[in-house]
Every structure is written in C-alpha cells, then in structure tokens.
N, C-alpha and C positions, 0 to 999 in steps of 0.2 A: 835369635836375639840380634838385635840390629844395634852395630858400635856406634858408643855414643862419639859424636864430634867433637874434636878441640878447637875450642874459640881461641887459639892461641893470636898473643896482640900483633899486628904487624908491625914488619921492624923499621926502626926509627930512621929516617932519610938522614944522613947525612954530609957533608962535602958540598959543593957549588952547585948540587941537584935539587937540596934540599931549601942552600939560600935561593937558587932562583926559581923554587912553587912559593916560597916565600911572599918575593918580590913579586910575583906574577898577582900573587894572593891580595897583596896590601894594596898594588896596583888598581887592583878589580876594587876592592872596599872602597878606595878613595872615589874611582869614578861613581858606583851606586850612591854613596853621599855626594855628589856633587850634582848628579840626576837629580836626585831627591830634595835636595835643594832648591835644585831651578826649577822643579815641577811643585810645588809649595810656593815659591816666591811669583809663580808665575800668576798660580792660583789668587794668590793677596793682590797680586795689580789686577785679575778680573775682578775682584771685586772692586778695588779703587776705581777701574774704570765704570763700573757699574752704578754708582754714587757720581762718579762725574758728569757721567752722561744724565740722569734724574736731574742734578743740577741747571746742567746746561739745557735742559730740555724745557726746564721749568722756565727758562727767559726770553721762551721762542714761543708764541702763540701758532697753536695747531701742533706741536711737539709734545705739550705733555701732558696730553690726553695718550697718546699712545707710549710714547719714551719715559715710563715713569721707573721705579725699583725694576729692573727686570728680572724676574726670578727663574727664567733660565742661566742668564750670567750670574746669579748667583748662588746656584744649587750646584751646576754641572761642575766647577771646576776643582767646589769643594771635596765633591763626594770620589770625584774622580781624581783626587789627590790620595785621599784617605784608602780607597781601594788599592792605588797606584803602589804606596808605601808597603803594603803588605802582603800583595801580590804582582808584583813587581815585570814579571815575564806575562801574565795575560794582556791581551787584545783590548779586551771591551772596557776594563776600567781608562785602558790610553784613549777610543774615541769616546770615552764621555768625558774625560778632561780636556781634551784638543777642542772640542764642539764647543764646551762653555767659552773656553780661551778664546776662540774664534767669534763665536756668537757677542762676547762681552767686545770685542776691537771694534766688532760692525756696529753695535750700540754707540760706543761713545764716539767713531766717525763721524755717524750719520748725524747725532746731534750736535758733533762739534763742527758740523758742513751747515747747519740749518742757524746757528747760532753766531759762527764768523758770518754766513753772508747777512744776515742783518745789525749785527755790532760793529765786525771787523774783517770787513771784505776785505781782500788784498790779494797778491799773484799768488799768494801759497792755497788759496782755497781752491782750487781744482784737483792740486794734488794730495790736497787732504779728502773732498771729497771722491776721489776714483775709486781708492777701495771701499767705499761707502755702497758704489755702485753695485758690486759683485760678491766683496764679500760670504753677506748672508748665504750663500750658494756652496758653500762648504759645509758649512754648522746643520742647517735643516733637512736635505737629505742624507745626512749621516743620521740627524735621531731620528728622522722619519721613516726612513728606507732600512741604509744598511744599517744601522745596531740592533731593530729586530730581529734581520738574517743570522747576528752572529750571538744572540743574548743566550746560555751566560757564559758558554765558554770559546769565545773567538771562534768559533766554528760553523759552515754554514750545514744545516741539518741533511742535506746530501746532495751530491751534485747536480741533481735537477733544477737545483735551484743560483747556481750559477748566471745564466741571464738572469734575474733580475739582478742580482749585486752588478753585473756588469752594467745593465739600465741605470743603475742609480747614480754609478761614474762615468756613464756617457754624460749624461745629466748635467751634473757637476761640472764637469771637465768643458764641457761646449758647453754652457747657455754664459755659465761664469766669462767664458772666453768673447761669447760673443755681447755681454754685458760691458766687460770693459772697452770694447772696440767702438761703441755705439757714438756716432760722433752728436749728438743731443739726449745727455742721460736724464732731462729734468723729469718724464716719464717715471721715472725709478727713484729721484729725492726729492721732488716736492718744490725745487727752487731753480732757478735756471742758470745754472752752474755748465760751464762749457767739459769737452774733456779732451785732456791734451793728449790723451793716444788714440784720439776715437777715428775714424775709418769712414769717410764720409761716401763711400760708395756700395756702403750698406745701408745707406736711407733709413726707413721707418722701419727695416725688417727686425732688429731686435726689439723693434715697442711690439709689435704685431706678435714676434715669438714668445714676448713676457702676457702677452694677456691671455695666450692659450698652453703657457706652461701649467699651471693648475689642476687640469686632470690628468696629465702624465706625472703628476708629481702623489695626486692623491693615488692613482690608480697604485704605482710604486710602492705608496704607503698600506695602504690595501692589501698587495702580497705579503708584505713584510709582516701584518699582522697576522697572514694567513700559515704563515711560515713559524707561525710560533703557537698555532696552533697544530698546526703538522707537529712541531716538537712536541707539544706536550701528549698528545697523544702514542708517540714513541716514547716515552720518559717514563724515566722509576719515579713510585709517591713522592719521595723526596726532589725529586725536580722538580717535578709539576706542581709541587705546592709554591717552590721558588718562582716559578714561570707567572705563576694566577696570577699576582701583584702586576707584573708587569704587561703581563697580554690584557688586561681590564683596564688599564690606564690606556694603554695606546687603540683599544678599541673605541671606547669613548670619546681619546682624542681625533681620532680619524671619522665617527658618526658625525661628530659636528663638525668639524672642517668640511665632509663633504655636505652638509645642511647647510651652511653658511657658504659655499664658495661662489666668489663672486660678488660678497657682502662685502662694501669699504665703509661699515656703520663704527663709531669709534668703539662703543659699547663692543661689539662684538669682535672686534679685533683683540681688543683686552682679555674677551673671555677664552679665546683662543690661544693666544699667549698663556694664561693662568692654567687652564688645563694641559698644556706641554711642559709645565712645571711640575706637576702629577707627574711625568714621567721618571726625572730623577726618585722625587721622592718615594715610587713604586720601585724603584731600583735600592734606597737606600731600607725602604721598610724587608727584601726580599734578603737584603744581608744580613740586616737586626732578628730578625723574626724566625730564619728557616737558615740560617749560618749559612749564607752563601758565600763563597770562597772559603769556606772555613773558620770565618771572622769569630766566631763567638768564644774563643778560644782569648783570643785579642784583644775582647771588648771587655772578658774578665778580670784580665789581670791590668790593663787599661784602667779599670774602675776602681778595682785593689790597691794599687800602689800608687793611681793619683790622686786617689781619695784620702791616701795615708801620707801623702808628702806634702799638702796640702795642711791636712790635719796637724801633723808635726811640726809644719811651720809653724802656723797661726799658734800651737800649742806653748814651743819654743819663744816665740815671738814675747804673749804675753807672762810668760815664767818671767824673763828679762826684765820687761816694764816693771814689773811687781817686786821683784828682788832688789829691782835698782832703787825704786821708792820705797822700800822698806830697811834696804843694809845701807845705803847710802856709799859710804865709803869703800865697803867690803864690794864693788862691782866683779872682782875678779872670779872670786870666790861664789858670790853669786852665779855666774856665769855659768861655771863649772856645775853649781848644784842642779841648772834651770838641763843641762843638757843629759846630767844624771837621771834625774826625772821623765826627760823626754826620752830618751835609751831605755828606762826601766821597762815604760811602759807601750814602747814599740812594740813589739813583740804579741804582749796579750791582746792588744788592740787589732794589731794586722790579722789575726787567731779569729777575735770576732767578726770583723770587716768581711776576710776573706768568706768564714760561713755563709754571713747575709747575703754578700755577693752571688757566692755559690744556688743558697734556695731564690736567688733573685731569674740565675740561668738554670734551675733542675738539676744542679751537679752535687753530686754526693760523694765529697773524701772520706767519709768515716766508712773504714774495710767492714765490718759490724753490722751497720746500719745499709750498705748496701749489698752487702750478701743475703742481709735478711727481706730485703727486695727484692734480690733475685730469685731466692727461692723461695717467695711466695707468686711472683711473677709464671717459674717455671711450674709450679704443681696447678695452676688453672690449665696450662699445656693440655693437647691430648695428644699429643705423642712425642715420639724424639726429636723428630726432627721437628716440630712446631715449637715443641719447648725449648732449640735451639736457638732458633729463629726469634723469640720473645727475648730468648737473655743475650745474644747478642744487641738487640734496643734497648735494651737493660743498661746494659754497660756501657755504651754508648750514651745514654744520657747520663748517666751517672757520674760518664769522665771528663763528658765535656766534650768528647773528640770528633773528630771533621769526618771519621770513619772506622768501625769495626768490621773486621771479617775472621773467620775461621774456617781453616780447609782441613777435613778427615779424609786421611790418605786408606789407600785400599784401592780395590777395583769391584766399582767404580769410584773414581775419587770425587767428594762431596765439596761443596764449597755454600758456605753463605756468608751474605755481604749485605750490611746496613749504613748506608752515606757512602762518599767516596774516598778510597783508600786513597789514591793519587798512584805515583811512579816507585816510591821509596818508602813505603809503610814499617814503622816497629815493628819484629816479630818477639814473639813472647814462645816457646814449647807447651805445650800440655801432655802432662803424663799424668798417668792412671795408675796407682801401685808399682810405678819404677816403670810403666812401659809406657814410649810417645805413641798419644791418640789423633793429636792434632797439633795446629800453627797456630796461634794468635795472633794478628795482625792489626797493628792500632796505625791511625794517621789523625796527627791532629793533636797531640798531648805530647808532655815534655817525660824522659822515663822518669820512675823515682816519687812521681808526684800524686800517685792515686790508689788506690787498694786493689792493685791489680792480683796482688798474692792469691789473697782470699779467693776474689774472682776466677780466677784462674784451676782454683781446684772446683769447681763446678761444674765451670765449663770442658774441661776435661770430665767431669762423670756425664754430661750431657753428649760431650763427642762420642765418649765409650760406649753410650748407650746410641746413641745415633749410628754407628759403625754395626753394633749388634746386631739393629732390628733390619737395620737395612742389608745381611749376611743371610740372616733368618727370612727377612723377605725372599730372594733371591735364590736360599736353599730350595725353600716350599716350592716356588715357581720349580726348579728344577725338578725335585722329586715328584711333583704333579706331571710335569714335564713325562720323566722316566716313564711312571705308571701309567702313565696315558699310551705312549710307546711300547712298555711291556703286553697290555692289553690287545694294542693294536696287532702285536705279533703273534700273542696270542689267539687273536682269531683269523690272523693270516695260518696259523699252521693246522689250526683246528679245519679253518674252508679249504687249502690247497691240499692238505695234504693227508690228513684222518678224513675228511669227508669222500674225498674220489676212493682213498683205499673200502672203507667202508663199502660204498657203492660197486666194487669191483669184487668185492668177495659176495656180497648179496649175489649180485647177475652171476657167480660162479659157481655157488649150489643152486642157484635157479635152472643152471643148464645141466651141476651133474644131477638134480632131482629127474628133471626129465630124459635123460641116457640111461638110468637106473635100469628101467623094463628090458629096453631095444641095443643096449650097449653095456652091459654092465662094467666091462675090460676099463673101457675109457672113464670110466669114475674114480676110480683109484687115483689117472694121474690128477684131474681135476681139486681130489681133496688137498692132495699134498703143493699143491698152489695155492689152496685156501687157506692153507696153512703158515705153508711161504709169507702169503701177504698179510697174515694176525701175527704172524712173530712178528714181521718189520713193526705194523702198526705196533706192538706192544711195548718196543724200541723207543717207537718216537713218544709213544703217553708216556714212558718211563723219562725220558730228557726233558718232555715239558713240564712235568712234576719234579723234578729234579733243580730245575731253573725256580719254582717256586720254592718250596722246602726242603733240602737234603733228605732224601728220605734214612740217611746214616743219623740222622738225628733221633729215629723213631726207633730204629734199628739199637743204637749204642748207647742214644742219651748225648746231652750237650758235652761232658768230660769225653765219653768214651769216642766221641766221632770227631774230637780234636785230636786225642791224642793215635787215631787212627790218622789220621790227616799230616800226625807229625812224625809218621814213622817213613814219610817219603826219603830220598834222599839229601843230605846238609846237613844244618845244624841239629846238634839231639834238641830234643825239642822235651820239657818235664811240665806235665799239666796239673797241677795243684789246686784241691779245693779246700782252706782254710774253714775253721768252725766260722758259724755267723757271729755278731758282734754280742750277742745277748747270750752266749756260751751253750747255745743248741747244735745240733748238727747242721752245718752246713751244705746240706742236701739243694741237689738240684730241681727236685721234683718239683710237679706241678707248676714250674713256669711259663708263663703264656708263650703259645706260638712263635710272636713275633717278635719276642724277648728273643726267645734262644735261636730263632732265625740273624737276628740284626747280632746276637753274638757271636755265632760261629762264621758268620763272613767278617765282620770286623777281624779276629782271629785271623781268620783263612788270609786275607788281605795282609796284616800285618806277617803272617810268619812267610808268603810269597814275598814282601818286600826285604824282609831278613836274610831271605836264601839268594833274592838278586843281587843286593845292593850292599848290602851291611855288612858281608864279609863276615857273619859271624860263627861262632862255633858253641856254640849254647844259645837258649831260648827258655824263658820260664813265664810259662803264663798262667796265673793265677785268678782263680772264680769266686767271689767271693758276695754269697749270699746276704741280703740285709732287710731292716726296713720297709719294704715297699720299693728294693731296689736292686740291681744286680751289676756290681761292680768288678770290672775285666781289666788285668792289667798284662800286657806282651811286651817284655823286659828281656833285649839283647845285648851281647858283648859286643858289638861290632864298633865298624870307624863312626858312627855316629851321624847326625845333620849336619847339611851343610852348614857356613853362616849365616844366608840368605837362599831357606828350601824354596823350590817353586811348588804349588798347589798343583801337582799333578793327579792323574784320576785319579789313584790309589788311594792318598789322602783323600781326596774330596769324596771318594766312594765313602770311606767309612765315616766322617762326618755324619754326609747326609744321611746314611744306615741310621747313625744314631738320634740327631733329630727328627728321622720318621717319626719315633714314636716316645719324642717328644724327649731323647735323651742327649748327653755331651760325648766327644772324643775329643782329647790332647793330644797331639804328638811332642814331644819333647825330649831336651839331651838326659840320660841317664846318668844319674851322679855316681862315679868313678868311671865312668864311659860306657856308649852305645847309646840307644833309645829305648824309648818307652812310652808304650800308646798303652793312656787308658781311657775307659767308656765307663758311662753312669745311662744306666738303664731302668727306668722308673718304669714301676708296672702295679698293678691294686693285689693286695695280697688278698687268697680268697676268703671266703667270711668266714 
C-alpha cells in the first residue's frame, strides 16, 4: 500500500518577510498595469495615427491612391495588444504589436512629409520626414522574415535556422542605417526633401542598394515561410492546425510579392498591402478557431460576463426610466425595486448566457451530460489505451481547457497528452477502489468550475484498465519470452548432451558385439560402461522431465507432493483441502496438467519465500476445489511486506505461472499479520 500524502497548507509568512513579498508583489501588479496600459494606449494612437495619415494623404495628390486606411496599422497593434494582455511573458504577440506601432508612425510620417511639403513647408519638414526615410525597415522584415521564424511560440524551430533570423537583422539594422545616412532621400519619399544627417560621401549608393534590396528581402521571406513549414511538419495536430491559418497567408503573401516585384503599378501596390493584412488576421482566426495561447478560455467568460454587464445595464437603465415615469414622486423607492429586479434576475440569466456561450465553444458543465459523452465516446474505443486517448479529448473539450493529460505510473510509466499542459498544470489523483491509478493534469480552467468529479471516476477505470492490459501485454511477451528459452534449452540438452551419450553407448555394444567371439573377457568391462553412461543419461531425462512436471506430482498427487515439499526444514507447513463450494468433496482429481503444475510451483515459490524472508513459524496453505476453478491460498505468520515490495522474481514468477493459463496471483498483508498469496486458476471442467 502506498501512503497517502498530506496536502498539509503551508505556513503563513509572517513578520517583515512576509510584508516585503507583499511589497514586492503589489510592486510587480502595479508595473504589469502600467505596461498594459501603455501597450493599449499605444495601440489607440496607432490607430489615431492611422486615420490621420488617410486624412492627410487624402490632400496630397499621388498619396492616396496608396496611403489610404492601412489595415496593417490597423490589425497588428490591436491584435497584438489583446494577445499582449493575456499572455503577457510570450515573444510574438510583442512583435506584432511593436510592428503595427511602427508600421502605423511610418504611415502617418510619410504622409505628413508629403502633405507639409505641399501646404506647409517649413525647417521642421526634413526632420519630420527622416524617419519617414527608414522607418519602414523595422515593421516589414519583422512580419515578413522574422515572425515566421518564431510563430507561435517565440521560438525558432531549431538552430539551423539561426542565420536567417540573424539575415533579417543584418537587414534591418544596415539598410535602415544606411537609409537614413543618404544625403538625397527623394528616391525613397517621392518629394525632394533634403536630409539633415545624410553623409554625402555615400553618393547614389543607398538609391542603388534600395532598388536591389527586393530579392534579398523576398528570398528572407521565403525561408521564413519555409520554416513554418519545417514546423508544421515537426508539430502535434493541434499545432499544425494553428500553423495552416498562418503558413497559407504568408504563402500567398509572398507568391505574389515575388509576381509583382519590381511592379510600382498603384493597383498592385494596394493589393499587396491588403493581402499582408491576411496576415494578422490569419494570426487572430488561429487563436479564435484552434485556442492558440489558450485564449478560448478568455474569450468565454469575456463573452459571459460582458454580455451580462452590458445586459444588466441597459436592463437597469430602463427599469429606472419606467418607474420614474410611472411612481413619479416615489423615485427612491423605485430605484431600489428597479435594482431588486435586476439582482433577481442576474443570476438565472448569467445560468442561460453561460450555457449558450458554453454550446457556442463545445464546452459542457453539466457532470451528467458529459459523463454520458464520455462513455459513449470511450465504448467506440478498441482498446485501453485508445479509449484513454479519446476521453482525455473528451474532457478537454468538454472543459474548455488549453490542456489535458494523464500519467499511469508503473514500469513502464504511461503518459498521454491532448493540447498543451504549459509549466504548472492542475493536478487532480485518480483512484480506483481506494487505490491511485493515475494523475490528472488540467491547464487552462479555473478548479471548482467543471465536472471534473464524475469525470475523474472514468478516467481512473480507463487508467486501471490501461495499466492492466499493458502488465498482461508485457506478461505474455515475457512468458513467451521464458518458453521460447525453455525450448531452447531444451534442445540444447537434448543435442549436447542425451544425443553424444546416446551415440557413445551405440559405438560401445557395437564394439563389445564384435569382441564377443575373439575376446569374450573384455565384454564384461565394455557392458558395465554402457551401463555407466544409461544410468547418467537416465539422471539427466529424469531432471529435464522434472524441470517440466514434478514427476511428485504423479507420484503423490497435488496435496501429497506439497505437503512432502513441506516437510523440509522451517516453518510447519499444514496443507488443507476444504469441501468445494457446492458441498461435494473437495477432491483434487482429474485436474488438468497444467493446473496442478502452475499450483504447486506457485506454492513451492511462496512457501521458499516464507522460509527466507518472512521469518515465519507456521504456514497454511489451502486447496480449494470449484467451479471451473482452483483456488490456492499460502497464509504465513511472519513479519509481513514491506511498505513499498519491489517485484522480484519470486513474485513475478508466480504471477506469470498464473496468467499462463489465463489465471490471477495476489500477494498481500495478512489480516492480524504476515502474507498471503493467493491464485485463481480457471480450467474447463471435464463433461
């Protein structure tokens, strides 16, 4: 028996250690709200600047035809805000908010450098348009390059692909560099705008490096898509279905960027721009759709409770108008009733809301109704461990959660997993009749809030049964294992060793036949060497038939060849056959073979470990006829199991003995002390 653990609570910090995790603590919460803040507010001015620029582009002739709504500055910084919020520590939702943020400053620069020099020239427009110049040089090979190296989890798929991330921030880092140096940028905005840091001993080299930046930019983009194709082909279903959305966008966007390069047609500029808008929105369909970051978790109760605060409002709102136009006077009172009402019927409302919601994402709280999914789910199964495997997806849609897994301990220890658990997954136990079979392991739901009960006693008969087959697998392999091996030696002793003897007593009346006539003396000794070598050989047939059946078995009977077996020295050993259950005699007769072979080594087995181990001083082992069955039980006084027995051969011998043929052995503590192994040996009783 394995002691169960005490979840005992940890104890409560107290003294200047505890004020300052405190302090540390409210410290950390205050900065994540002020982050979150400024990466929200930052988001609302890309947009603002997104509409300003459309504005301003609308005033400039040849602006806005290209500079109209841009819907990369106006996807990226939303989506990569909303990411940002709720996965706060990953990589990639930060570059696709930084990108729109960037991408929306270069927008409304560049129109607001196209639009002073025709309105309102003056010395500030050079240094409004510089970063106009370069900008873009941030935003673009980040969604073009590197955010497909790291989609979806800041990671690049393995280090071989290191150069190119490094290509893409060479990229970046020098052409950006050598953009703003360029001492004539009109190449680059369209207007001939001077630039006050430009380097005039770089001549025309940056216009010459801008018009053959294009294929080192596509080619970059290219790997990056090819790198997310390398991912998805390493990747579990469930990534790869996240990944499709966005490897299909960026394919598309890159087929026609390389169709189009070199094209300055306005039409196709535009349609270039609108399909790198795909990209976000292949980003935000891969979170709605396939819970990427675990969002759907977020998007439920998101829809739950602002759908009801919303509701409650508006609800409240008009109870008020209506009471105050009908009580007049009584406004007070009214008041009170309108928010009576609204409290009443909070509750049943949030009950419905939440259901819809729920069948709106496949989630199922009622314990009931998805138990009875699971176990319709599992009986299509064909086996255990497949039937495990379905209701862990069971339960996982069921809960909502970002991840299920459960691990069956043993050796070998089992493990299956559906989504991703993360770093610090719920654990839940599963027991089977008071004994742990397995872990639960949820990620992605709040505890408390699902019918994990129910669930939970399933999966535990599914672990139990998965633990089973896979012991019984494992048996078999072995036992096939042994008798292949018995076999083997078997005709290793049969060819080395009865065959040469065989052969050697043949040649040896072959020689005393012929001494017979011309030596008769020397036959005499000849026979009794041939004699010599049948006794040996009748030694070793006698041992290898002895390794097959006791031949005391045939000799005594199964009772009498135990309790010859217990008359060694140690504990007395008393061997009892009980009447069968049907009040007949309890006769051993006529039991098959390999019945009363797998019983008296089981015995033999148990009363050897009684005499090393158990210290004991009595033994009672009991036969006991039934059924279509022959049930053994070896009951010692001794010190008992340990807390935690290890599976040594002894044990594992008589198991397998009795799953040979298709029966059980227990070992276990005997009630007022010692052990007690018993076997169930099913056999056809004869007609």
């Amino acid at each position: 028996m394995t002691p169960t653990p005490h979840n005992d609570p940890p104890p409560t910090p107290t003294g200047s250690a505890a004020s300052g995790r405190e302090g540390r603590g409210g410290r950390a919460r205050g900065w994540r709200r002020a982050v979150m803040a400024a990466v929200w507010a930052s988001a609302a001015a890309s947009l603002t600047a997104v509409l300003a620029a459309a504005v301003l582009a609308a005033q400039v002739e040849g602006l806005a035809e290209t500079q109209g709504l841009d819907p990369i500055g106006l996807l990226f910084p939303l989506a990569g805000a909303f990411l940002i919020s709720q996965r706060p520590r990953l990589l990639f939702p930060w570059l696709m908010w930084a990108t729109g943020v960037v991408w929306s400053a270069y927008s409304l620069l560049f129109s607001l450098t196209g639009w002073m020099y025709f309105h309102a020239p003056g010395p500030l427009l050079p240094y409004v348009a510089w970063p106009a110049i370069w900008l873009w040089l941030l935003a673009v090979p980040t969604f073009t390059g590197i955010m497909p190296l790291l989609f979806p989890d800041g990671r690049l798929p393995s280090r071989r692909w290191r150069p190119v991330l490094y290509g893409n921030l060479t990229l970046m880092v020098g052409h950006s560099l050598l953009l703003g140096l360029s001492p004539d940028p009109s190449f680059e905005l369209d207007v001939p705008v001077g630039n006050p840091f430009g380097v005039a001993a770089l001549g025309r080299i940056p216009e010459v490096v801008e018009s053959w930046i294009g294929p080192p930019m596509i080619l970059l983009c290219l790997l990056g898509v090819v790198s997310l194709r390398y991912r998805y082909r390493a990747a579990t279903p469930e990534v790869r279905r996240q990944i499709t959305w966005y490897f299909y966008a960026m394919a598309i966007f890159v087929v026609y960027w390389i169709v189009s390069a070199g094209t300055q047609d306005t039409f196709i500029l535009a349609v270039r721009i609108f399909l790198a808008a795909g990209i976000p929105i292949s980003i935000i369909a891969a979170v709605l759709r396939h819970q990427l970051y675990g969002i759907r978790l977020i998007l439920n109760r998101t829809l739950v409770y602002g759908t009801l605060a919303v509701g409650a409002g508006v609800t409240y709102s008009v109870l008020i108008w209506a009471s105050n136009s009908v009580a007049g006077d009584y406004g007070a009172v009214a008041g009170l009733a309108s928010a009576m009402v609204t409290g009443a019927a909070f509750h049943p409302v949030r009950l419905r809301l939440q259901r819809s919601v729920d069948r709106l994402f496949n989630v199922e709280r009622d314990p009931y109704r998805a138990a009875d999914l699971l176990s319709r789910t599992v009986q299509r199964a064909g086996d255990p461990a497949g039937a495990l495997a379905e209701a862990i997806s069971v339960v996982r849609t069921s809960l909502g959660a970002r991840g299920v897994g459960v691990e069956v301990p043993g050796e070998p220890a089992l493990s299956f997993v559906d989504g991703e658990l993360g770093a610090r997954p719920r654990t839940v136990e599963l027991t089977w009749h008071g004994e742990p079979v397995g872990r639960l392991r949820i990620a992605g739901t709040r505890p408390g809030r699902e019918p994990l009960d129910v669930m939970a006693k399933h999966l535990a008969e599914l672990a139990h049964a998965v633990r089973l087959s896979t012991d019984l697998r494992d048996s078999h392999e072995r036992i096939s294992a042994t008798r292949d091996e018995e076999r083997r030696r078997l005709g290793r002793e049969l060819h080395d060793g009865l065959g040469p003897t065989l052969t050697s007593v043949t040649m040896t009346l072959d020689e005393a036949r012929r001494r017979l006539e011309r030596d008769p003396e020397a036959v005499e000794e000849l026979l009794v060497r041939v004699r010599e070598e049948m006794t040996s050989t009748l030694m070793s047939v006698r041992e290898l038939v002895d390794g097959l059946r006791p031949p005391v078995l045939d000799e005594l009977g199964l009772a009498g060849a135990l309790r010859a077996f217990g008359q060694a020295p140690g504990p007395s050993v008393e061997v009892t056959v009980p009447p069968a259950a049907d009040g007949s005699e309890g006769l051993l007769d006529g039991l098959p073979a390999a019945v009363e072979t797998a019983a008296y080594r089981i015995v033999q087995e148990a009363l050897t470990n009684a005499r090393r181990h158990a210290q004991a001083t009595s033994v009672l082992v009991t036969l006991r006829r039934e059924a279509g069955e022959l049930r053994v039980s070896v009951a010692d006084d001794g010190t008992g199991l340990p807390d935690e027995p290890s599976p040594g051969v002894g044990l594992t011998s008589m198991r397998e003995r009795a799953a040979e043929i298709g029966g059980t052995c227990a070992i276990a503590p005997r009630p007022g002390g010692g052990t007690e192994v018993t076997a169930v040996l099913p056999f056809t009783p004869p007609a």
